[in-house]
C-alpha positions as CSV (number, residue, x, y, z in Angstrom):
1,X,165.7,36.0,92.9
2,X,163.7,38.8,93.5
3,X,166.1,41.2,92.9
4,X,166.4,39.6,89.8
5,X,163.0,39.8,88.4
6,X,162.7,43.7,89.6
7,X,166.2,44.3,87.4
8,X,164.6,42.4,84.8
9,X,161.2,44.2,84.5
10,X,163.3,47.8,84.7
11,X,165.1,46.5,82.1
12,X,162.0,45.7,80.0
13,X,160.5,49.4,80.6
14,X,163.7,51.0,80.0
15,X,164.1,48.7,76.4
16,X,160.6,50.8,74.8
17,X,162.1,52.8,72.2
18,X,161.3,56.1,71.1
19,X,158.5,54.4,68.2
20,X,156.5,52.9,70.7
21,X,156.5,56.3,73.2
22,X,155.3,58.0,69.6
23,X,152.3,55.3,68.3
24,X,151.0,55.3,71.9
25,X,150.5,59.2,72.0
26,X,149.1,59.3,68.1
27,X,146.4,56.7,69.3
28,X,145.8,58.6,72.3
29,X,145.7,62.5,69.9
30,X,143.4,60.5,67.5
31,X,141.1,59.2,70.1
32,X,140.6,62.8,71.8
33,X,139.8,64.5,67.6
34,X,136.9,61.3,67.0
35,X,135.2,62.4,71.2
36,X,135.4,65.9,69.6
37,X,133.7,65.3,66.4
38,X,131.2,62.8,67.9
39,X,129.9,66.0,70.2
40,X,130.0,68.5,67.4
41,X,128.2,66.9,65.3
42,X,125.7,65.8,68.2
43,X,125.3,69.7,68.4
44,X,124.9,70.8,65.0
45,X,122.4,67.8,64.5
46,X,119.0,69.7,64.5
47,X,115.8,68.8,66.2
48,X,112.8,67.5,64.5
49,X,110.6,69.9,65.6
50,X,108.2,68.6,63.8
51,X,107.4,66.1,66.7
52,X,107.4,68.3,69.4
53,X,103.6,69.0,70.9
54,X,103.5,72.7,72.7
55,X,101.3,72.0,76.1
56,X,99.6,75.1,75.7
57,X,97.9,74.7,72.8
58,X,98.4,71.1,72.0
59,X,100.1,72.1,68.2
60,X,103.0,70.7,67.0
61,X,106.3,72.2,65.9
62,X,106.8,74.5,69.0
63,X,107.9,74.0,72.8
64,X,105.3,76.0,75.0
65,X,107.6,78.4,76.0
66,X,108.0,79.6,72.2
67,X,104.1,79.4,71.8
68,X,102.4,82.0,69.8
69,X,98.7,81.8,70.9
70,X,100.6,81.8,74.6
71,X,102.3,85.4,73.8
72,X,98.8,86.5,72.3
73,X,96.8,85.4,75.5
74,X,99.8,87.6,78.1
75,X,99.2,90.5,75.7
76,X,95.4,90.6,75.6
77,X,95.8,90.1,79.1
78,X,98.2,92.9,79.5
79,X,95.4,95.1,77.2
80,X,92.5,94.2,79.4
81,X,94.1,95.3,82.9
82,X,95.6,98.2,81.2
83,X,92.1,99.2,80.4
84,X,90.6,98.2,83.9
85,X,93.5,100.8,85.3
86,X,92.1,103.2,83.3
87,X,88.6,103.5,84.4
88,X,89.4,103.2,87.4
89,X,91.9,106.0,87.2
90,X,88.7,107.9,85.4
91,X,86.5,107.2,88.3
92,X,88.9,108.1,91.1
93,X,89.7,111.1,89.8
94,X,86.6,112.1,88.4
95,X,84.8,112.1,92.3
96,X,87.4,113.4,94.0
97,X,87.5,116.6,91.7
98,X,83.6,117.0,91.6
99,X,84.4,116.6,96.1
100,X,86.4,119.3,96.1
101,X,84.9,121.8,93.6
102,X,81.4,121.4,95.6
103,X,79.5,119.9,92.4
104,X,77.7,117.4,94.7
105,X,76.7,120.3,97.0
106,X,78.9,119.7,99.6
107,X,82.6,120.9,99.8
108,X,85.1,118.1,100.7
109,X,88.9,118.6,101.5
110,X,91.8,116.7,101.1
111,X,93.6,116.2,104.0
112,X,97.6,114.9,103.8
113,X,96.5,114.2,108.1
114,X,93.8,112.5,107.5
115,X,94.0,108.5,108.6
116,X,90.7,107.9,107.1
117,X,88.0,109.4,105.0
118,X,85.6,111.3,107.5
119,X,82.3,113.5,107.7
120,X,80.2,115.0,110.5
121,X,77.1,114.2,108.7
122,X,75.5,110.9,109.2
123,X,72.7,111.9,106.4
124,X,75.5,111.7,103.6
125,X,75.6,107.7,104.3
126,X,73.9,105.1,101.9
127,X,75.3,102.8,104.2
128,X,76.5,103.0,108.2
129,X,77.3,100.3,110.3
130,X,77.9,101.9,114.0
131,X,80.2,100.4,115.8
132,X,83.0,102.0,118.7
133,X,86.1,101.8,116.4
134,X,88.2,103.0,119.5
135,X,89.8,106.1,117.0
136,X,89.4,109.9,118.7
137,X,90.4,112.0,116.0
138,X,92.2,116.1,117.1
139,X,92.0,118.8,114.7
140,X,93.7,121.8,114.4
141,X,90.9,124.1,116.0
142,X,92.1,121.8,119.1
143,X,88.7,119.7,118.8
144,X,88.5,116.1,120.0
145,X,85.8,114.2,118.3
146,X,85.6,110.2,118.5
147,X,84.3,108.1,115.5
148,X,80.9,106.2,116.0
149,X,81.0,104.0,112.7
150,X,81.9,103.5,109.1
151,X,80.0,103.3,106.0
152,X,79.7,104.2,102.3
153,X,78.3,107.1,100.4
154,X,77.3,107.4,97.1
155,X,76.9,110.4,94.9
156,X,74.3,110.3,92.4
157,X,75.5,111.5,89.2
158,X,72.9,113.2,85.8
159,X,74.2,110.3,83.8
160,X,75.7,106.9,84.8
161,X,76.4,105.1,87.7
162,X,76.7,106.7,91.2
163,X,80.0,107.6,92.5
164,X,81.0,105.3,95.6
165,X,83.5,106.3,98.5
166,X,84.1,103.7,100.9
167,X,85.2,103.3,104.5
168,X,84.5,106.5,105.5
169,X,84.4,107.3,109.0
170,X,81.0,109.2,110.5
171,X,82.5,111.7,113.0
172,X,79.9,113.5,114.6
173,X,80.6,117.3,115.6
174,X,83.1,117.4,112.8
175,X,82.1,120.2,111.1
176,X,84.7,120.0,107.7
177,X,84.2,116.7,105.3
178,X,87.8,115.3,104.6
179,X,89.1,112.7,102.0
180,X,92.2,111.0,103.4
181,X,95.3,111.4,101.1
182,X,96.7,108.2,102.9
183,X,93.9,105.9,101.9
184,X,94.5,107.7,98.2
185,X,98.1,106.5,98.5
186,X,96.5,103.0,99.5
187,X,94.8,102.3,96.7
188,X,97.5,103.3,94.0
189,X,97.8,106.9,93.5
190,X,100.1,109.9,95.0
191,X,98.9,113.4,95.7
192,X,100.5,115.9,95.0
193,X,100.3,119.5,96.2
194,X,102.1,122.4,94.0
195,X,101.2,126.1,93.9
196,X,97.8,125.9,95.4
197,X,97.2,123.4,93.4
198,X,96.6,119.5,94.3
199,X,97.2,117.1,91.3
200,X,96.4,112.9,91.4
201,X,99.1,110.7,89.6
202,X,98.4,107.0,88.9
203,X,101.8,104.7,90.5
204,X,101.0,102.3,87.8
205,X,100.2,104.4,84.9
206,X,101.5,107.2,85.4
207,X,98.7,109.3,84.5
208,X,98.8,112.8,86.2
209,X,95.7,115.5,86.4
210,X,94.6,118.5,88.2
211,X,91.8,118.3,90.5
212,X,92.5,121.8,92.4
213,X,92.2,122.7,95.9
């Protein structure tokens, strides 16, 4: 019996003819062509953007990514710190060169050795705060000297504000005052030295100027 009903259903699947085989696969052809049209014409359906609310600035017609008053904010932002750099820069520069050209009425050197800004002279400070910094600093002249404290000094000026060095180590016995090309490098700049010649360059700017040696 049940070899009967096996014969019988290979029969059946055997009896399909060719028009059956050819409707199924032009239902299946025609199913595929109405999936594809459904998604291209979900993609070339376009957005109201007329409902859309940016989160920046709470207009609508825009995603905050595409926001205009976003863009203007970066770039005034951008215009400000460019400007900040700049002063800076202007500042920097402008001490070290009156340092070195002994306009403030002492003669400061840069030093490429030089761990920190240092003098011999405690009366230069505006502002010392002794304190055993462990730090024994040899020169070349085969001196020793040890560091007693650190402080600020300010540089009066005919017209606007003082200029300020910081952390600058009182040495007593040293007998040369010495700006540190290292804490230059610190704080954004690289010194260069060329025929006799020292020049500071701005690593964010790029800005490059003589201040002679």
């Amino acid at each position: 019996m049940q070899e009967e009903i096996r014969r019988n259903t290979r029969d059946e699947s055997s009896s399909k003819g060719p028009d059956e085989e050819n409707c199924a696969l032009a239902a299946k052809e025609k199913k595929g062509k109405n999936k594809k049209a459904s998604q291209s014409g979900a993609k070339g359906k376009k957005q109201d953007m007329s409902k859309v609310k940016c989160f920046h600035c709470h207009q609508h017609g825009h995603y905050a990514t595409n926001c205009p008053q976003k863009k203007k904010n970066k770039q005034a932002a951008r215009s400000v710190a460019g400007e900040a750099l700049d002063l800076q820069f202007e500042l920097d520069f402008s001490l070290i060169a009156c340092l070195v050209s002994s306009v403030m009425g002492l003669v400061w050197f840069l030093d490429s050795g030089a761990s920190f800004h240092m003098t011999g002279d405690q009366d230069l400070f505006s502002d010392l705060e002794d304190k055993d910094l462990g730090v024994h600093i040899e020169m070349g002249d085969d001196g020793r000297y040890s560091t007693t404290g650190i402080g600020t000094i300010s540089f009066e000026r005919e017209s606007g504000k003082p200029f300020v060095l910081k952390e600058v180590m009182h040495v007593p016995g040293l007998k040369k005052n010495l700006i540190s090309v290292a804490m230059l490098e610190d704080k954004g700049y690289d010194v260069v030295f060329s025929e006799e010649k020292a020049f500071l360059c701005s690593k964010t700017t790029g800005e490059t100027r003589k201040i002679g040696v």
